[in-house]
C-alpha positions in Angstrom: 99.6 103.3 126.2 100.1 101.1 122.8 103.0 101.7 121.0 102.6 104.0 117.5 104.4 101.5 115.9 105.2 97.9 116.0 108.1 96.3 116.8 108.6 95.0 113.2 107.4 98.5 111.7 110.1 100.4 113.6 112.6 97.6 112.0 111.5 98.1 108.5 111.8 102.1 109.0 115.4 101.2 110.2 116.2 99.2 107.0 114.8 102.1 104.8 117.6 104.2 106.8 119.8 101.8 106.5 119.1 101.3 102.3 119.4 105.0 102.1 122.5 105.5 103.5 124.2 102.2 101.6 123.0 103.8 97.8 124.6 107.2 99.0 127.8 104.7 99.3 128.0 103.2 96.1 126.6 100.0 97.9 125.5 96.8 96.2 122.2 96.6 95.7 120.9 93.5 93.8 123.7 92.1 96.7 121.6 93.3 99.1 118.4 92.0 97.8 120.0 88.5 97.6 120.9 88.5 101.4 117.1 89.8 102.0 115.9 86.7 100.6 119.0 84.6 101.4 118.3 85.5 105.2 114.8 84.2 105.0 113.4 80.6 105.7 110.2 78.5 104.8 107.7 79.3 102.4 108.8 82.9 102.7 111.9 81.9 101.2 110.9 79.7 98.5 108.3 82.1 97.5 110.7 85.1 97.4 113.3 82.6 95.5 110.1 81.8 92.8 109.2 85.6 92.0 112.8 86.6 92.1 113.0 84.7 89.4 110.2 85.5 87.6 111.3 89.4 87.7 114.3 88.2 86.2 113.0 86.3 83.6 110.1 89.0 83.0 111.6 92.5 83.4 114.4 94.5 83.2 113.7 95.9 86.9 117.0 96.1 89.0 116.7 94.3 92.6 117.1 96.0 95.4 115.6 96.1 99.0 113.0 98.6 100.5 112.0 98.6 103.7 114.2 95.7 104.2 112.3 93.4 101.8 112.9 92.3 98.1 112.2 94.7 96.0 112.5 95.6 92.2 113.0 99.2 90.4 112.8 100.7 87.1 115.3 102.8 85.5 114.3 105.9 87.3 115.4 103.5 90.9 112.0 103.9 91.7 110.6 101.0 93.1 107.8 99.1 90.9 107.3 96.0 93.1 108.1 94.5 96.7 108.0 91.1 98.3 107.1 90.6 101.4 108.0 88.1 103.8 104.3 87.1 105.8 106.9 86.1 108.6 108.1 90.0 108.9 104.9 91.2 110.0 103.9 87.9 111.8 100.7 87.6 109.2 100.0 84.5 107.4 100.8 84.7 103.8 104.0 86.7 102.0 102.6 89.7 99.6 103.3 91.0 96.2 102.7 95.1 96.6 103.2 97.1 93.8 104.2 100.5 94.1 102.7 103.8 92.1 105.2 103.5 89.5 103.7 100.0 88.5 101.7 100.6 85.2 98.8 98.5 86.1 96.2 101.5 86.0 92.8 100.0 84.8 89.7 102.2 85.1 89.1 103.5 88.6 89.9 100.8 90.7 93.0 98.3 90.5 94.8 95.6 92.7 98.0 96.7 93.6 98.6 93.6 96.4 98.4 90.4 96.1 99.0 87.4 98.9 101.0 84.5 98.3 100.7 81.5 100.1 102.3 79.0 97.5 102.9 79.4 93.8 102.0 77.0 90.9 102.6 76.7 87.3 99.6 79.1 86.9 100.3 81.4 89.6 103.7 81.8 88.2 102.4 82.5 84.7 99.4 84.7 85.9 102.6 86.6 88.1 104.4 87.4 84.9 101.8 88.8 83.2 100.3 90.9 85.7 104.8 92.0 86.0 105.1 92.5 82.4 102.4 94.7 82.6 103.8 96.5 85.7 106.7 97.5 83.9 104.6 98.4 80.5 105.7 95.5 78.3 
């Protein structure tokens, strides 16, 4: 019989544990999402670096991880936006996946994900729109 979940799945579900447990503690948690992107190599890395930055430079979201990836949160510690690795789930790009709490409503239907497999001058400035946005601004 398969397994219900994947090896990397039961990880991430581990980390959210984990994540939990370290807010209840007063922990660190733009420290955390530093290590989370700090721990990665490759293009995952270099990606995660790039939109790290652009979060910075294009909200006032607060880092933190979720499911053991990047992520960013509004003032509520609700989380807006993720990154994730394409090397976590063994696929072949890294992701952008916003969350409900991302204002990007248009209409009936909406992209909330978005795969990364480098990112250019243009990605970068399309990627800070479509954040600014996210967060309302």
């Amino acid at each position: 019989m398969a397994a219900i979940f994947s090896k990397e799945e039961k990880s991430a579900m581990r980390a959210a544990v984990a994540e939990k447990k370290a807010a209840q503690e007063g922990a660190d948690a733009a420290a955390a999402c530093d290590a989370a992107i700090a721990a990665m190599t490759g293009t995952d890395k270099d990606l995660a670096l790039a939109f790290h930055q652009l979060v910075k430079e294009n909200t006032s979201l607060a880092a933190k991880t979720w499911y053991g990836m990047p992520a960013y949160a509004n003032a509520d510690g609700k989380t807006v936006v993720a990154f994730k690795p394409g090397s976590k789930f063994k696929i072949r790009y890294a992701s952008l996946e916003f969350q409900q709490d991302a204002k990007l409503d248009d209409g009936n239907v909406w992209p909330v994900g978005f795969a990364l497999t480098k990112l250019d001058d243009a990605d970068k400035k399309r990627i800070a729109t479509i954040l600014r946005t996210a967060v309302g601004n």
